[in-house]
C-alpha positions as CSV (number, residue, x, y, z in Angstrom):
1,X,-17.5,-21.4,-11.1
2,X,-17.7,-20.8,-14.2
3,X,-18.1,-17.1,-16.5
4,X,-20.1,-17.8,-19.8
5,X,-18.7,-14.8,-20.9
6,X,-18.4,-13.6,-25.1
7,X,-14.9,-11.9,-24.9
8,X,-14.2,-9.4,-27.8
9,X,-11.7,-10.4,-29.9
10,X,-8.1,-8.5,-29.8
11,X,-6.8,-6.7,-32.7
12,X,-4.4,-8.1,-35.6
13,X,-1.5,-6.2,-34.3
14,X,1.0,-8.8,-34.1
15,X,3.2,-9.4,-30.6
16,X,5.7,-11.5,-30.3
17,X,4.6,-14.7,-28.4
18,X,8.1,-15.5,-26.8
19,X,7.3,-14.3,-23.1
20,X,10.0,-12.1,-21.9
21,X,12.4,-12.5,-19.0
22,X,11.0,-10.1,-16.2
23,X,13.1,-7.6,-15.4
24,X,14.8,-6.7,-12.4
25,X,15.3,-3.6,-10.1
26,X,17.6,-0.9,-11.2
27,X,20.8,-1.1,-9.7
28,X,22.1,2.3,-8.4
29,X,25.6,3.3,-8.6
30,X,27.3,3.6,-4.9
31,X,27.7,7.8,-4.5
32,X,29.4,7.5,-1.4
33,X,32.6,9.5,-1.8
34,X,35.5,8.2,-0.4
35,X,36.9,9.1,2.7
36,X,39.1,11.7,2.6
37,X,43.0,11.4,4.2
38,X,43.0,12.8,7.7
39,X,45.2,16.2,7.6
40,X,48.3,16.4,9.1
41,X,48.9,18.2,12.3
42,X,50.7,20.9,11.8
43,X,49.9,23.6,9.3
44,X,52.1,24.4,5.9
45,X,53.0,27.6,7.6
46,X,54.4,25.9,11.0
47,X,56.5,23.4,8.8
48,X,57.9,25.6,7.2
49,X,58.7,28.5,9.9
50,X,62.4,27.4,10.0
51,X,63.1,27.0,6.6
52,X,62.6,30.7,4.6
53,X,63.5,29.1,1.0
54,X,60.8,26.3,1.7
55,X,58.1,28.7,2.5
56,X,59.0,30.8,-0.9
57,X,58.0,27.6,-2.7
58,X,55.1,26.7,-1.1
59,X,54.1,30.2,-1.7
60,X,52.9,30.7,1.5
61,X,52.1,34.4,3.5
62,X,53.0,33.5,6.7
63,X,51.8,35.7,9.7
64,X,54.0,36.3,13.1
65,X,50.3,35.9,15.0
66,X,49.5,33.0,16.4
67,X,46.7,31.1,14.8
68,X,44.1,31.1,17.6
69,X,42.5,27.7,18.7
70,X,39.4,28.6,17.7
71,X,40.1,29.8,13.7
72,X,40.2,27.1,11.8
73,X,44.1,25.6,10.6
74,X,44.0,26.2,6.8
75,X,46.5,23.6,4.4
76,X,47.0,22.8,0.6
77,X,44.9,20.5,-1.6
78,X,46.2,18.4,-4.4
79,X,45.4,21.4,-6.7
80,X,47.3,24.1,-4.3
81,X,43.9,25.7,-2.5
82,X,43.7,26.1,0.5
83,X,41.4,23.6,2.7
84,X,40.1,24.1,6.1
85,X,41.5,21.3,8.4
86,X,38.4,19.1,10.4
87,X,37.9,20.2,13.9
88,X,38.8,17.8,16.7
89,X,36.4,15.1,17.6
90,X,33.9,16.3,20.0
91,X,35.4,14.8,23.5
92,X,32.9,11.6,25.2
93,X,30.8,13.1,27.9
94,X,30.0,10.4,31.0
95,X,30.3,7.7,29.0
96,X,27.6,9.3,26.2
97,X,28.3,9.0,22.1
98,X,30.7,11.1,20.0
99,X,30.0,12.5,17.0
100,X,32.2,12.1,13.6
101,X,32.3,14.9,11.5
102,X,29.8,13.9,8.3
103,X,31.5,14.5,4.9
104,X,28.1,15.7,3.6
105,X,28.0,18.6,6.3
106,X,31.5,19.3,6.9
107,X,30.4,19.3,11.1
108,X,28.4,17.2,13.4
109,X,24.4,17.2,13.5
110,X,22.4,15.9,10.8
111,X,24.6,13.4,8.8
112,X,27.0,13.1,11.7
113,X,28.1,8.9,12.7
114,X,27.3,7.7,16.4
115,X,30.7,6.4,17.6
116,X,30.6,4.0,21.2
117,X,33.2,5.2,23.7
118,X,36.2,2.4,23.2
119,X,36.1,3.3,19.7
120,X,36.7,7.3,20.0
121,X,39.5,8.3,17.6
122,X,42.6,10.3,20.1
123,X,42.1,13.5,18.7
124,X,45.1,15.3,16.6
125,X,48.2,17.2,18.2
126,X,47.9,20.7,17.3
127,X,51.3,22.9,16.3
128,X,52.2,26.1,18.1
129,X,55.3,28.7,17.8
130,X,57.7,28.6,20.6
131,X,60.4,31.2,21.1
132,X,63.7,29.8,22.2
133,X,66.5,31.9,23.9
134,X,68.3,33.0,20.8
135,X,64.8,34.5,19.7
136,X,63.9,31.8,17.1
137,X,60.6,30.9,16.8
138,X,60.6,26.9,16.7
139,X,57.3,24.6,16.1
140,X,56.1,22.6,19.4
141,X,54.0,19.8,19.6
142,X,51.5,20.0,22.4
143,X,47.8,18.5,22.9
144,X,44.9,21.0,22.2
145,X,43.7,21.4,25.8
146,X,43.0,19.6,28.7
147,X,39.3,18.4,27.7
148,X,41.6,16.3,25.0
149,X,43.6,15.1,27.1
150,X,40.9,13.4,29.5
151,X,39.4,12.2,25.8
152,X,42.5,10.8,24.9
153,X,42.6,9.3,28.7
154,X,39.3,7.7,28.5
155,X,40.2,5.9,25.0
156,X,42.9,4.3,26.2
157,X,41.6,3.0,29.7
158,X,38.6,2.1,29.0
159,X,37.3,-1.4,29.2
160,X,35.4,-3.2,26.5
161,X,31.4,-2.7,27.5
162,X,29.5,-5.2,29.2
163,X,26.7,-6.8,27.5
164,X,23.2,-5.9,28.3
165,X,21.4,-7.9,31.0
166,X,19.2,-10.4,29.6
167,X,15.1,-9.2,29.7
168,X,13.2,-10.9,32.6
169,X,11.3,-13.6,32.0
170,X,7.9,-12.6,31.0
171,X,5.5,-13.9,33.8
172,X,2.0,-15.5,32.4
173,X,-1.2,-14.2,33.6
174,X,-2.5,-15.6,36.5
175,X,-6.5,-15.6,36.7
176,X,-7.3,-14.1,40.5
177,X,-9.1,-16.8,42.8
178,X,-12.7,-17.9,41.3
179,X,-12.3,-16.9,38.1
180,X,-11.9,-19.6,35.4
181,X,-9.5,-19.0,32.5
182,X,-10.5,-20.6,29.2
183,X,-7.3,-21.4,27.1
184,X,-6.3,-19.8,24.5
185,X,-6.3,-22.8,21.7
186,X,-9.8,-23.1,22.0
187,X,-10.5,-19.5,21.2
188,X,-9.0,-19.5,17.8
189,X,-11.3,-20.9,15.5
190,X,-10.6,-21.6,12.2
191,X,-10.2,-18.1,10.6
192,X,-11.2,-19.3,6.6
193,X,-13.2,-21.7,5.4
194,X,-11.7,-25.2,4.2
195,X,-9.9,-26.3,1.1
196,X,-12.1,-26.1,-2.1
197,X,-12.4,-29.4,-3.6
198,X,-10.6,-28.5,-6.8
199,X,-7.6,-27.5,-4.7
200,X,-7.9,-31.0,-2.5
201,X,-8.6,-32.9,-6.6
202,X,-5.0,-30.9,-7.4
203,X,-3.3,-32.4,-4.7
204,X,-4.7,-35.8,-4.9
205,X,-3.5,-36.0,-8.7
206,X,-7.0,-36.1,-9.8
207,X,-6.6,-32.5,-11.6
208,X,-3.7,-30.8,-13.3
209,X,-3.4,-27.6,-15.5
210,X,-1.6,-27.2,-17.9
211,X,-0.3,-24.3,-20.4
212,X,-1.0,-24.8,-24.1
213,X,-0.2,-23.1,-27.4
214,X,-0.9,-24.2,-30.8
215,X,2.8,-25.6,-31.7
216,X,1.6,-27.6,-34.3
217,X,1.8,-31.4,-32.0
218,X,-0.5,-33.5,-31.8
219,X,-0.8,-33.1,-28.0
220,X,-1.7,-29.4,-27.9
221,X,-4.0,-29.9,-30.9
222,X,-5.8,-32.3,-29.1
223,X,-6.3,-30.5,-25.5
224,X,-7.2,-26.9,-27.9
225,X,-9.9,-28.8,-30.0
226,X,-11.0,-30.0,-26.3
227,X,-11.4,-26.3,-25.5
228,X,-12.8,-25.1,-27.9
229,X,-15.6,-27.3,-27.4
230,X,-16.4,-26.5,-24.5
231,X,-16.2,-22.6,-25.0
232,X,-18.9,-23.5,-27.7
233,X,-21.0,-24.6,-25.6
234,X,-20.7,-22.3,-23.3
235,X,-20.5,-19.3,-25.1
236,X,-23.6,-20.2,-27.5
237,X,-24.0,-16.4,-28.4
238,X,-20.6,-16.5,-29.5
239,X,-20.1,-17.4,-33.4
240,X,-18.4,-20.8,-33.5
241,X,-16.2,-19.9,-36.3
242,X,-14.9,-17.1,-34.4
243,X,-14.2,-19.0,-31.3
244,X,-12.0,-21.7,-32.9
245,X,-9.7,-18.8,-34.6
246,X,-8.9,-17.1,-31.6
247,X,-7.9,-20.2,-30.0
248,X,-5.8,-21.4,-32.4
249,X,-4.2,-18.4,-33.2
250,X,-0.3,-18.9,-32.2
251,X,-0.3,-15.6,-30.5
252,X,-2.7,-16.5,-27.7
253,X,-2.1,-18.9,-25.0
254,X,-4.7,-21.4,-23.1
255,X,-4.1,-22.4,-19.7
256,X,-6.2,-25.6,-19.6
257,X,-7.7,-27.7,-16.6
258,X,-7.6,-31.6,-17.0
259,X,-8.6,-34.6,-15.5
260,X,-5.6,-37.1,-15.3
261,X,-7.0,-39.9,-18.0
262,X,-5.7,-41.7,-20.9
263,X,-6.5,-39.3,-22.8
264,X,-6.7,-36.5,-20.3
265,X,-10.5,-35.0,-20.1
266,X,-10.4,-31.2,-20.5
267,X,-13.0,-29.6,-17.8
268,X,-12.2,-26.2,-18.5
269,X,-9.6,-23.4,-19.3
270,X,-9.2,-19.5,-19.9
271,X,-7.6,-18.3,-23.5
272,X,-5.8,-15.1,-23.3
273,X,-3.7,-12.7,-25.1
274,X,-0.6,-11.1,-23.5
275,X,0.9,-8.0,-24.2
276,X,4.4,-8.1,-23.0
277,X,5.6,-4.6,-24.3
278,X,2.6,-3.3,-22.6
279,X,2.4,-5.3,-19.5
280,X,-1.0,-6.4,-19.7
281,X,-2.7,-9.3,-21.0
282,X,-6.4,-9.7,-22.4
283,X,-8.5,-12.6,-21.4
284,X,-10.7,-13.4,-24.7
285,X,-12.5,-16.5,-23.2
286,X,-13.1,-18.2,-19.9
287,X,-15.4,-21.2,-19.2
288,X,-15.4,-24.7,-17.2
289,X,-18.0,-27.4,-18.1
290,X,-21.7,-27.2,-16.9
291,X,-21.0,-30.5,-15.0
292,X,-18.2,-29.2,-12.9
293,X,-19.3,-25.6,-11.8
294,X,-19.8,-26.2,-8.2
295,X,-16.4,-27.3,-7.0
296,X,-14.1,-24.1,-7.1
297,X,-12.8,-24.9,-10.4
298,X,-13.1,-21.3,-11.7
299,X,-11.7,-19.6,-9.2
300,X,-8.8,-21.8,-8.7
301,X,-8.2,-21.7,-12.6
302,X,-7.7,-18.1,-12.3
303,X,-5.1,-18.2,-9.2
304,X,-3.0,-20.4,-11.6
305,X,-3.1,-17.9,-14.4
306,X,-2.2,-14.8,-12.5
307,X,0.7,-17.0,-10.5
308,X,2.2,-18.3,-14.3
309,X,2.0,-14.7,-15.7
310,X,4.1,-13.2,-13.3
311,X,6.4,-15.7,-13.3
312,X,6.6,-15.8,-17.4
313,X,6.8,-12.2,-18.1
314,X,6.5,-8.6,-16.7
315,X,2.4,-8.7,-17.1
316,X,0.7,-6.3,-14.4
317,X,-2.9,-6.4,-15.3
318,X,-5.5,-8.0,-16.7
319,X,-8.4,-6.7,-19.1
320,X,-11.1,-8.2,-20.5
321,X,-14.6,-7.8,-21.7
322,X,-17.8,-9.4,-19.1
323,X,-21.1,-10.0,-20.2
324,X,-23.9,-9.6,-17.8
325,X,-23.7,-13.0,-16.5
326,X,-20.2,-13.0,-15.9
327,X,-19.5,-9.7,-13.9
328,X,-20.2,-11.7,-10.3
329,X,-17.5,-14.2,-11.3
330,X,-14.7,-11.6,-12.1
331,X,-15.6,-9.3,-9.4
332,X,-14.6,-12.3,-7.1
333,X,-12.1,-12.9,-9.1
334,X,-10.5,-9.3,-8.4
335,X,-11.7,-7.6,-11.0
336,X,-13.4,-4.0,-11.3
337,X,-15.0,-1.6,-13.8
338,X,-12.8,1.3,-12.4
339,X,-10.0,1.2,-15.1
340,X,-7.0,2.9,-13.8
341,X,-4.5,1.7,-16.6
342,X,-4.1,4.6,-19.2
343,X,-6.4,4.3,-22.2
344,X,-3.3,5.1,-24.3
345,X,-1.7,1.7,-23.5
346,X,-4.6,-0.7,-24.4
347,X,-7.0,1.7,-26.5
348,X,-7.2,0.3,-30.0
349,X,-5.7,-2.9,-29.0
350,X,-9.1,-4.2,-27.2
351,X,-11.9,-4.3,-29.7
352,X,-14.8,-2.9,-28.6
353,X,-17.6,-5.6,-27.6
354,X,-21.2,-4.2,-27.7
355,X,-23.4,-5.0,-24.8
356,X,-19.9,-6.1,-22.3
357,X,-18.3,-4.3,-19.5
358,X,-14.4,-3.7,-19.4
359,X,-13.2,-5.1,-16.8
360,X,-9.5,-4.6,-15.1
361,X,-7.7,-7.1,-12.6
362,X,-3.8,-5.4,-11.2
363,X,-1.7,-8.1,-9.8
364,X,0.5,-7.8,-6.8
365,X,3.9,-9.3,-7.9
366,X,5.0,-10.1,-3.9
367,X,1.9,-12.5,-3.7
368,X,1.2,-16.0,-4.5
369,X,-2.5,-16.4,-5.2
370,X,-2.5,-19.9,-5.1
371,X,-1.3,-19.8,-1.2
372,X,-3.4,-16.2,-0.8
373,X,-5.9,-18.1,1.4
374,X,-3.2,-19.9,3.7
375,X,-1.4,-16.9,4.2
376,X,-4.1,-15.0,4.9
377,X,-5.1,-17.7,7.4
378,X,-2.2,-17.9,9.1
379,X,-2.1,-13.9,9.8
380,X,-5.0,-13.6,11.0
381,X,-4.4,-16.5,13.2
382,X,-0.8,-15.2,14.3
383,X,-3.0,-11.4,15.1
384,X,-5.6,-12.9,17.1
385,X,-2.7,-14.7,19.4
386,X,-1.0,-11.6,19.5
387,X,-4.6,-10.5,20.7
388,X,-5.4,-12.6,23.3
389,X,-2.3,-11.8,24.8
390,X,-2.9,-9.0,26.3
391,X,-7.0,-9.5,26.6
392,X,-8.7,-11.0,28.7
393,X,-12.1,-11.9,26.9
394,X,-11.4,-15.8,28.3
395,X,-11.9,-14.9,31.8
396,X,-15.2,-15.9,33.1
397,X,-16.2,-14.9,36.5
398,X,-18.7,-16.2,38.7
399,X,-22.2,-15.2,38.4
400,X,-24.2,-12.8,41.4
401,X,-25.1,-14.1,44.4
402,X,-26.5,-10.8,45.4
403,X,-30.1,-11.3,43.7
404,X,-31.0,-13.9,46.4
405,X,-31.1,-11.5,48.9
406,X,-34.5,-10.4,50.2
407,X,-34.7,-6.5,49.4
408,X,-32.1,-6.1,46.9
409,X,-33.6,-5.0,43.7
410,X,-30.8,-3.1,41.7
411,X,-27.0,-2.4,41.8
412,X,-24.1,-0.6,40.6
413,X,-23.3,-1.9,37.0
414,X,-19.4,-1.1,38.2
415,X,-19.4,-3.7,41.0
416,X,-20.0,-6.7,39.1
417,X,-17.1,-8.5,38.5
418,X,-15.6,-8.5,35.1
419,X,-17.2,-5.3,34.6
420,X,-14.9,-2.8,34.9
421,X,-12.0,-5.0,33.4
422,X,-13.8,-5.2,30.3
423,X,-13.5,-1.2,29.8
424,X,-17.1,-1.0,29.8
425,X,-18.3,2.7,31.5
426,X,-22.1,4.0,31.3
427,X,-21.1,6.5,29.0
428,X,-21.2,3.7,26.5
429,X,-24.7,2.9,27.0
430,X,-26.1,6.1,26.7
431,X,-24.0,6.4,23.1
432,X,-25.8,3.1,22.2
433,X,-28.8,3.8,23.1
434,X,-29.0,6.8,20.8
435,X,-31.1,6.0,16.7
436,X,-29.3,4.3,14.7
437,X,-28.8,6.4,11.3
438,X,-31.3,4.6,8.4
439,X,-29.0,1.4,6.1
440,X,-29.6,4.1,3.2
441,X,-27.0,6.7,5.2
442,X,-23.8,5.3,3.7
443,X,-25.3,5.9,0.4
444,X,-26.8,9.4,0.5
445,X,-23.7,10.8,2.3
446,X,-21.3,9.2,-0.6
447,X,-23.2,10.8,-3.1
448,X,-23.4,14.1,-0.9
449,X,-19.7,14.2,-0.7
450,X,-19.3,12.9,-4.9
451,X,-21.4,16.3,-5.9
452,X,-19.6,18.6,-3.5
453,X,-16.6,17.6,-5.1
454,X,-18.1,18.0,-8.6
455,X,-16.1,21.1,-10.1
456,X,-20.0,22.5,-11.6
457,X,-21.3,21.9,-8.0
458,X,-20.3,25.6,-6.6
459,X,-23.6,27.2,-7.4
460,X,-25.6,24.8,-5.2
461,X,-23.3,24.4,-2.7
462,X,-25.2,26.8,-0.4
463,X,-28.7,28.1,0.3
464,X,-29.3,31.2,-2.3
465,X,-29.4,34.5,-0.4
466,X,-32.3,36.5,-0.8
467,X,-30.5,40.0,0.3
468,X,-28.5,39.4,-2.8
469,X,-31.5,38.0,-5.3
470,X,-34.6,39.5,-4.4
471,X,-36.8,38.0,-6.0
472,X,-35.6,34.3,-5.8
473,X,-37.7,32.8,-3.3
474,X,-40.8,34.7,-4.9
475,X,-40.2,32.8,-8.0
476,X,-39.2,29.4,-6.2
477,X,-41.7,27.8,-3.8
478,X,-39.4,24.8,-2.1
479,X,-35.9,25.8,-2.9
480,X,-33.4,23.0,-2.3
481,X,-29.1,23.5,-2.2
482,X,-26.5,20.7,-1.1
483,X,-26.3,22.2,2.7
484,X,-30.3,21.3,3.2
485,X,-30.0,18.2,1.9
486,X,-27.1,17.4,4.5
487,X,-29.1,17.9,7.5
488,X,-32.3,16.1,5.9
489,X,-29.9,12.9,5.8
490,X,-28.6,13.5,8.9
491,X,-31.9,14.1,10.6
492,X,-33.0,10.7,9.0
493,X,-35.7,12.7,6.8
494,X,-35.4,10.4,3.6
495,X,-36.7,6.8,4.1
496,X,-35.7,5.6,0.8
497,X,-33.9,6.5,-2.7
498,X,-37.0,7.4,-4.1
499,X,-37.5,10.6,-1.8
500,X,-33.9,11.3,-1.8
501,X,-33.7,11.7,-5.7
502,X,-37.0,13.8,-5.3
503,X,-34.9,16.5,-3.2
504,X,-31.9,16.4,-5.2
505,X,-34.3,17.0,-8.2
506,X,-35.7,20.1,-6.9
507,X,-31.6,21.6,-6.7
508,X,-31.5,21.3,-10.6
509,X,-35.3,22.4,-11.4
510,X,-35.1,25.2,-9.7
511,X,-32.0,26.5,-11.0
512,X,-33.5,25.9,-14.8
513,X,-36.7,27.4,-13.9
514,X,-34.9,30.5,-12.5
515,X,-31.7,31.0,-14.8
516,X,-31.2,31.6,-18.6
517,X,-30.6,28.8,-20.6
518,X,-27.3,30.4,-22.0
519,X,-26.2,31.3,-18.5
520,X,-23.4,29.2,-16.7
521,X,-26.1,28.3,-13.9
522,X,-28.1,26.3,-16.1
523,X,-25.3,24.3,-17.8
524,X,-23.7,23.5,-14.6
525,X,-27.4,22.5,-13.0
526,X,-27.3,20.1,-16.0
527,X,-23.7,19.0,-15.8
528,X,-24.1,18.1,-12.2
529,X,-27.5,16.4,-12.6
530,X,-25.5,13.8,-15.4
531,X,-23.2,13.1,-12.7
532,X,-25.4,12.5,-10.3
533,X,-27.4,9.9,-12.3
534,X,-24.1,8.2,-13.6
535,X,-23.0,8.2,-9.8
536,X,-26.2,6.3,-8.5
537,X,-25.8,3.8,-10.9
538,X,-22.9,2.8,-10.1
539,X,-23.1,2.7,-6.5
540,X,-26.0,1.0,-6.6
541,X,-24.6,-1.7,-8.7
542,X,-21.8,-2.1,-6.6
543,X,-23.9,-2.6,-3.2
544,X,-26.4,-4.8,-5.4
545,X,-23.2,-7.5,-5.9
546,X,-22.3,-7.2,-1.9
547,X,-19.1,-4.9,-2.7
């Protein structure tokens, strides 16, 4: 296919033509604290109950009262503050999960790590004050309670768990008696349509592309002067002088297709100008030969450019300038008039080209558009298997007997066979059977919803009151708001554009032939009507090329 389209030339600001490297993700720093050193089991004051001189220099208040079990034990940091020591690990409860204490929360819950049973940690002796017979108090060492005990109990007898039992075999569908099963293979038909001839030349060897710049060798002289020719011709509109600069510049690159010969034939190509600083790249000029536009040339020419820019540099998106004749072609191409890359980026870069359409293509870097179709083959292919798993569209039952019975003139739907497996109820039929809404519904409701959401659309948005304006529906004969023209379109009242515009006509008209000209009614009735005219346009473009 081929796009006989002028592009506009770029401007002279110069870009280096050395693609760059693209670039990689960002590699974040691990912030993952380190775990902190479990605290010891007794607290500063128990150690140092015995020894007077030692609690002096630990400069410690110690308390005769007991701490309780459940305050928490308090001991010293590095720096000398005092820390709150981690509570016990919660004991395992028939055989369930234990929760670790998270370091982002301080306590179990949100943040907390599952741990299995036969990897529960024993959980810490806890240090309490004894009195012996000369009235000394004296540390003891002695497990929390009993529900640690039975913890500690449990972690040490119990047996490494058993692997899960294998899932049961999964049974295949049996078809009950008299109905025939068609298989599967025969169901999935071939879910795109074959290989283009260009991509079955490529792979014969009778095709190659190839990149080209002007590096001053014979070679590349040869296979630009061969392009340049044929964007000549092509592009007839297009001054010839101006042609051969651009593709001779050193800062733009040609991706050429040839036919393997001695010398190679060029058939085609596409000149464009990257932008690696901005990640985009213009194409100036696309064209194949006259003689070859009807074997998938173009469109495989263009998989091979989007495929070696992502793979040569950080490029995201394509621009470029369409002529008339050459829209179709890039809109199948993936290309669309709704430019979502900031003006600031490529604004004064692209020269403007009177009488084209700007045009914007953004790649996906995950996908390889020369294997797009395959792949998009093979899932669909892999979904309807996944389908006709659990469906059962390939049954087919035997027909009715029951009409060759004398007398027997109608039945129940539901006792046919297949019927009611199919989900079918007669609820559905009586939702069929309703009027189907007019082609032109889509349409009308779109540009319904595009002028509600218009910010100068809040005046129309409703029917005017006449409590509140007295004389409004003296002065206007057939008023008209947004709300009326909802139900018209859903009561099927418009049977083409023509009287739908009419309606939408009367909203505006009637709110100049009622309001000021200075007031902010009439200036948004004229606000909204320019939208509504852009809007049309370009939805009727787009269904006019079958997007």
């Amino acid at each position: 296919m081929s796009s006989n389209s002028p592009l506009r030339p770029p401007t002279a600001l110069a870009t280096s033509s050395n693609p760059l490297k693209r670039k990689g993700s960002d590699d974040h720093p691990n912030l993952d604290p380190s775990a902190a050193t479990p605290a010891s089991a007794g607290t500063a004051r128990d150690r140092h109950a015995d020894n007077p001189s030692s609690a002096k220099r630990a400069k410690l208040a110690t308390s005769p009262q007991r701490p309780s079990a459940s305050s928490p034990r308090r001991t010293l940091t590095s720096a000398g503050s005092p820390r709150a020591d981690p509570p016990p690990p919660r004991p395992i409860l028939d055989g369930g999960l234990t929760t670790s204490p998270s370091r982002a929360d301080g306590a179990g819950g949100i943040g907390s790590t599952p741990t299995s049973p036969t990897t529960s940690v024993r959980p810490a002796l806890t240090s309490t004050m004894t009195t012996r017979s000369d009235g000394v108090s004296a540390p003891s060492t002695a497990p929390p309670d009993s529900s640690s005990n039975r913890t500690d109990a449990a972690s040490s007898s119990a047996a490494p768990a058993a692997p899960a039992p294998p899932a049961p075999a999964k049974v295949p569908f049996q078809p009950p008696p008299g109905v025939h099963a068609i298989p599967v293979e025969q169901l999935i038909k071939p879910c795109s349509k074959g290989m283009s001839p260009a991509v079955q030349e490529e792979r014969d060897g009778i095709i190659e592309f190839k990149v080209v710049v002007n590096d001053g060798t014979p070679e590349s002289t040869m296979l630009l002067t061969g392009l340049k020719n044929i964007f000549q011709r092509q592009l007839p509109k297009m001054p010839r002088e101006y042609i051969g600069k651009l593709v001779y510049d050193r800062s733009h690159v040609s991706l050429c297709l040839l036919r393997k010969a001695d010398p190679p034939a060029v058939l085609g190509g596409i000149c464009y100008k990257p932008f690696f600083n901005r990640k985009f790249a213009e194409i100036v000029f696309c064209a194949i030969t006259g003689t070859e536009q009807v074997k998938g040339y173009g469109s495989h020419l263009m998989n091979h450019l989007k495929d070696h820019v992502m793979a040569t540099g950080d490029l995201r998106f394509f621009l470029t300038y369409a002529d008339n004749y050459a829209i179709g072609y890039f809109r199948k191409q993936g290309f669309t008039t709704d430019i979502t890359l900031d003006k600031a980026i490529w604004m004064g870069y692209i020269k403007d080209y009177e009488g084209g359409t700007i045009m914007q293509c953004t790649m996906v870097p995950k996908v390889k558009y020369l294997s797009v179709y395959q792949t998009l083959k093979q899932q669909k292919e892999v979904l309807y298997r996944r389908i006709f798993e659990v469906s059962r569209s390939n049954l087919v039952y035997p027909g009715l007997k029951v009409f060759k019975e004398k007398g027997v003139k109608e039945i129940d739907p539901m006792t046919i066979p297949g019927v009611p497996e199919s989900g079918w109820t007669p609820e559905l039929s009586r939702e069929r059977s309703k009027k189907a809404k007019s082609p032109l519904y889509v349409l009308f409701m779109q540009l319904l919803d595009d002028m509600r959401s218009h910010p100068n659309a809040w005046p129309f948005l409703e029917p005017v009151d006449g409590n509140q304006v007295k004389d409004y529906y003296d002065v206007i004969k057939e008023p008209m708001d947004l709300r009326t023209l909802e139900t018209h379109i859903e009561s099927d009242h418009y049977k083409s554009i023509g009287e739908f515009t009419h309606d939408v006509k009367k909203i505006f008209n009637n709110c100049r032939q009622y309001n000021d000209p200075s007031t902010t009614y009439f200036k948004s009735a004229n606000r909204l009507e320019t939208f509504f005219h852009d809007r049309l346009k370009v939805l009727l473009e787009r269904d006019n090329t079958g997007l």
